[in-house]
C-alpha positions, -999 to 999 in steps of 0.1 A, spaced: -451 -328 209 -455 -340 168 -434 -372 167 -419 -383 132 -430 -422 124 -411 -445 105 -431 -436 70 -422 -396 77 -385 -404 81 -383 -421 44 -401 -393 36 -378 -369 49 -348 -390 31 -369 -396 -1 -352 -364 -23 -320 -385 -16 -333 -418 -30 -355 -405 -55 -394 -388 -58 -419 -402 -34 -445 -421 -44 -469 -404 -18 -473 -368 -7 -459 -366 33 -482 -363 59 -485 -329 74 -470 -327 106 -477 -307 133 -452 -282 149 -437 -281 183 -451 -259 205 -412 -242 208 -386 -232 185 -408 -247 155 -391 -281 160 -401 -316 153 -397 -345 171 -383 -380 155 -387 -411 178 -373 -441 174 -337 -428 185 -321 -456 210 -287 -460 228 -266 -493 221 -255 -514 248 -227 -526 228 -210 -497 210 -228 -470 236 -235 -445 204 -267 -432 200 -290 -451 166 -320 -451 145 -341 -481 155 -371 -475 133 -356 -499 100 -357 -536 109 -319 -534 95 -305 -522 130 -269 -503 109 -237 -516 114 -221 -519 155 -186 -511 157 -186 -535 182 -196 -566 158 -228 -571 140 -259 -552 140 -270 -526 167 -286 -537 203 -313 -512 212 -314 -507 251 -330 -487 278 -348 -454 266 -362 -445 230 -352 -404 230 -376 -383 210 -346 -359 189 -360 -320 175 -355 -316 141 -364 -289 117 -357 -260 94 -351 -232 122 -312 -244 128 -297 -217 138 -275 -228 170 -284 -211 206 -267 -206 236 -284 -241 246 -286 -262 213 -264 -276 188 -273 -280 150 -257 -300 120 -262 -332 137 -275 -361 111 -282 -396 107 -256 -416 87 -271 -440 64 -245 -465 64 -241 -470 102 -277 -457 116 -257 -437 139 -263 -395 152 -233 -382 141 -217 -345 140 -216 -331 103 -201 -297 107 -168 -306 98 -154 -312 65 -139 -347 77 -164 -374 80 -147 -393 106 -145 -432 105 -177 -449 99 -182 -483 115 -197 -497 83 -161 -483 60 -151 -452 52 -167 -419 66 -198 -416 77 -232 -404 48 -255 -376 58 -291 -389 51 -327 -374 62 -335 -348 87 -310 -323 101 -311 -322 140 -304 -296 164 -299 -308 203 -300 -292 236 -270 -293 260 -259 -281 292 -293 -281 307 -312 -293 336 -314 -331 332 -349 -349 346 -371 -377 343 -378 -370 309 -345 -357 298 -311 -374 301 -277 -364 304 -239 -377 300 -245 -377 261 -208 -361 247 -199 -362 213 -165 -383 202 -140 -369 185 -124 -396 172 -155 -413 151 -181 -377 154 -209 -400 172 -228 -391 200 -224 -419 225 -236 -420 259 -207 -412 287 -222 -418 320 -206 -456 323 -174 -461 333 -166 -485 296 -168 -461 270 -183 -480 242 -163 -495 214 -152 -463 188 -155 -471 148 -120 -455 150 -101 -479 174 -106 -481 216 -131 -466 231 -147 -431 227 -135 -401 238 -155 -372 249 -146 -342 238 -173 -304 237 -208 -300 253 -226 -320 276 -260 -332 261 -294 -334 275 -311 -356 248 -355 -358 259 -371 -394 263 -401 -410 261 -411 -429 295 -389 -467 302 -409 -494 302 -425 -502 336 -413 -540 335 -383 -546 314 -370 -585 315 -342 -600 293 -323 -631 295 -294 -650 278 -310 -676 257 -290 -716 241 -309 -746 230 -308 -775 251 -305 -795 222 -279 -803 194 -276 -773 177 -253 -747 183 -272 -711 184 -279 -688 212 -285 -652 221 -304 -632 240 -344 -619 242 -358 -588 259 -398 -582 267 -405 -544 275 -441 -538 288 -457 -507 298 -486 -502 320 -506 -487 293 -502 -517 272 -480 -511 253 -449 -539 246 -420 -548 223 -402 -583 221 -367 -578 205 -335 -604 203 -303 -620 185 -297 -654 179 -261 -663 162 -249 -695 147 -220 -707 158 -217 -738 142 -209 -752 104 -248 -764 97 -273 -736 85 -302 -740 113 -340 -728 113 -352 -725 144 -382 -711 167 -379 -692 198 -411 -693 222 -414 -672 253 -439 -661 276 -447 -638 306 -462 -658 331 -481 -637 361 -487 -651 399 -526 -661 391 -515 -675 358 -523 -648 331 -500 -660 303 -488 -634 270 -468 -653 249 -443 -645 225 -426 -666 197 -400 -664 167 -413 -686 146 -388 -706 118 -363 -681 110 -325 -691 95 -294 -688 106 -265 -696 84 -231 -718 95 -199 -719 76 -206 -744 54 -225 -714 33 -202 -693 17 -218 -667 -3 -240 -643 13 -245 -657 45 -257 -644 74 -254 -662 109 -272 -633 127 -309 -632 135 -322 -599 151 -356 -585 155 -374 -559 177 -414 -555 173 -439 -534 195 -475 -532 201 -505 -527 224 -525 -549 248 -555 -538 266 -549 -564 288 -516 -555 302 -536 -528 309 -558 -541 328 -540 -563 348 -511 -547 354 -511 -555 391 -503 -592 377 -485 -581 348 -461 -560 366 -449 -590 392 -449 -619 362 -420 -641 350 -405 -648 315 -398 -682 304 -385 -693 272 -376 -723 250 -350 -721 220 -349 -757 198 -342 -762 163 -372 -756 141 -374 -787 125 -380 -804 155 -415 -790 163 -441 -808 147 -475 -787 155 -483 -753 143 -464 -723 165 -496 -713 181 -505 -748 194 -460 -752 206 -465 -722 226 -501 -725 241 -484 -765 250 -451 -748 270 -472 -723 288 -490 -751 303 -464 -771 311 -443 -739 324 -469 -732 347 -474 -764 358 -437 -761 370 -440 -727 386 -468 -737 407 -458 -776 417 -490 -784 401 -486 -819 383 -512 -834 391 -542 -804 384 -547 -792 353 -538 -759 348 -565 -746 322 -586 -740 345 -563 -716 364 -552 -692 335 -556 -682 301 -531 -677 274 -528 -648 248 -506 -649 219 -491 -614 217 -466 -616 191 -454 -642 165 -429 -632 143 
């Protein structure tokens, strides 16, 4: 299966922006229907439509704010053979404005959840329906015919439509293929314990091939504009430690007027060998975490995080009085 990476999906979108500075990559063809395959396609637990997660922009949520990746990344076909079968439909697109699959064979654009209707961009996908669904290929995904998006239908909410309520399913049934979830998947609802007035959530993914991604949202709700650094770290029965950490990012309050933002989101991957190998532990450990206001730490971020993983562990195993450096080792994963 030829997947399509971040840099091939600018490319693809380039003759709309203007002539590429670099010739594209050649890709290699499916082995059926001389498809592609783009990755990088994610549901949103908050609006329930189907997104783009490959910008670190995440579009525009109909349900406030920016989209929240969740659950499987689906791997979409895409190519120049579009002529519709018994079993797939064509003229599906990305919009540009809202990140969002939506269905372009009609005239009418529908309502975007960024304004107005929504802006063809990229490559033009054609997806199977009505087919058997399996572990690598899941169903319940119905197009809305009220805002054009596919959203996923197999909750009993409906999502939050661009258009007002929720969505409405309306045509075929798709059957949209996925890469494989992540073996341990852990998020949590994270607040300062301290004065200011910020919160969110984190999520650590890990796969036992090593593979990982830390992703979150942190929104002020106060007046004050706030920097602050998020540490977190998995935390394994013998005391392996992988540590994650944003590190002095800003989030605006009211008291900024022009341009402000009071939303933080982020979502990074990459590979451990490590996990790898200890993925008996890895697969059984904990997450911890500590969200203060930035200007409060006074050591470098590497030093902050190695100092809470000791003192977390301590905690986990009622070991005050033994130090615990002798009992685990600490590896810095991800500082963003």
């Amino acid at each position: 299966m030829a997947r399509t990476t971040r840099r091939d999906f600018l490319l693809g979108t380039a003759s709309l922006i203007g002539t590429p500075l670099i010739a594209p990559s050649i890709i290699r063809a499916a082995s059926f229907d001389n498809d592609f395959f783009q990755s990088q396609w994610r549901y949103c637990d908050k609006c329930a439509v189907l997104f783009f997660n490959g910008f670190p922009a995440k579009g525009t949520c109909s349900a406030g704010g920016a989209h929240n990746a969740y659950g499987f990344e689906f791997e979409l076909p895409h190519g120049n053979q579009l002529v519709e079968t018994e079993k797939a439909q064509a003229n599906w697109r990305y919009c540009g404005k809202c990140f969002s699959m939506f269905y372009d064979g009609f005239p009418d654009k529908a309502k975007c959840a960024a304004g107005g209707g929504h802006a063809a961009q990229g490559f033009k996908f054609r997806l199977p329906h009505d087919i058997a669904d399996d572990g690598k290929n899941q169903t319940e995904w119905r197009y809305c015919q009220k805002c054009h998006v596919m959203f996923y239908n197999g909750f009993p909410g409906k999502g939050r439509c661009a258009a007002g309520g929720a969505h409405s399913a309306y045509g075929y049934v798709f059957v949209l293929p996925h890469g494989n979830p992540p073996d341990l998947s852990i998020r949590t609802n994270v607040t300062t314990s301290g004065w200011a007035p910020i919160g969110g959530w984190l999520q650590v993914d890990v796969h036992s091939s090593g593979d990982f991604s830390f992703a979150g949202h942190i929104h002020n709700s106060g007046a004050v504009n706030i920097r602050y650094t998020l540490a977190a770290v998995l935390i394994t029965p013998s005391g392996q430690s992988f540590g994650f950490a944003r590190n002095a990012h800003r989030v605006d309050g009211t008291q900024t007027l022009i341009d402000r933002n009071r939303d933080d989101n982020w979502n990074s991957n990459g590979n451990d060998i490590d996990i790898m190998r200890n993925w008996d532990q890895v697969s059984r450990a904990q997450l911890q975490y500590r969200l203060v206001a930035a200007d409060t730490i006074t050591t470098g971020i590497e030093k902050y995080l190695f100092d809470f993983t000791v003192e977390t562990f301590q905690k986990l195993t009622q070991a005050a009085t033994s130090h615990p450096l002798t009992k685990f080792y600490m590896k810095l994963l991800q500082t963003i």
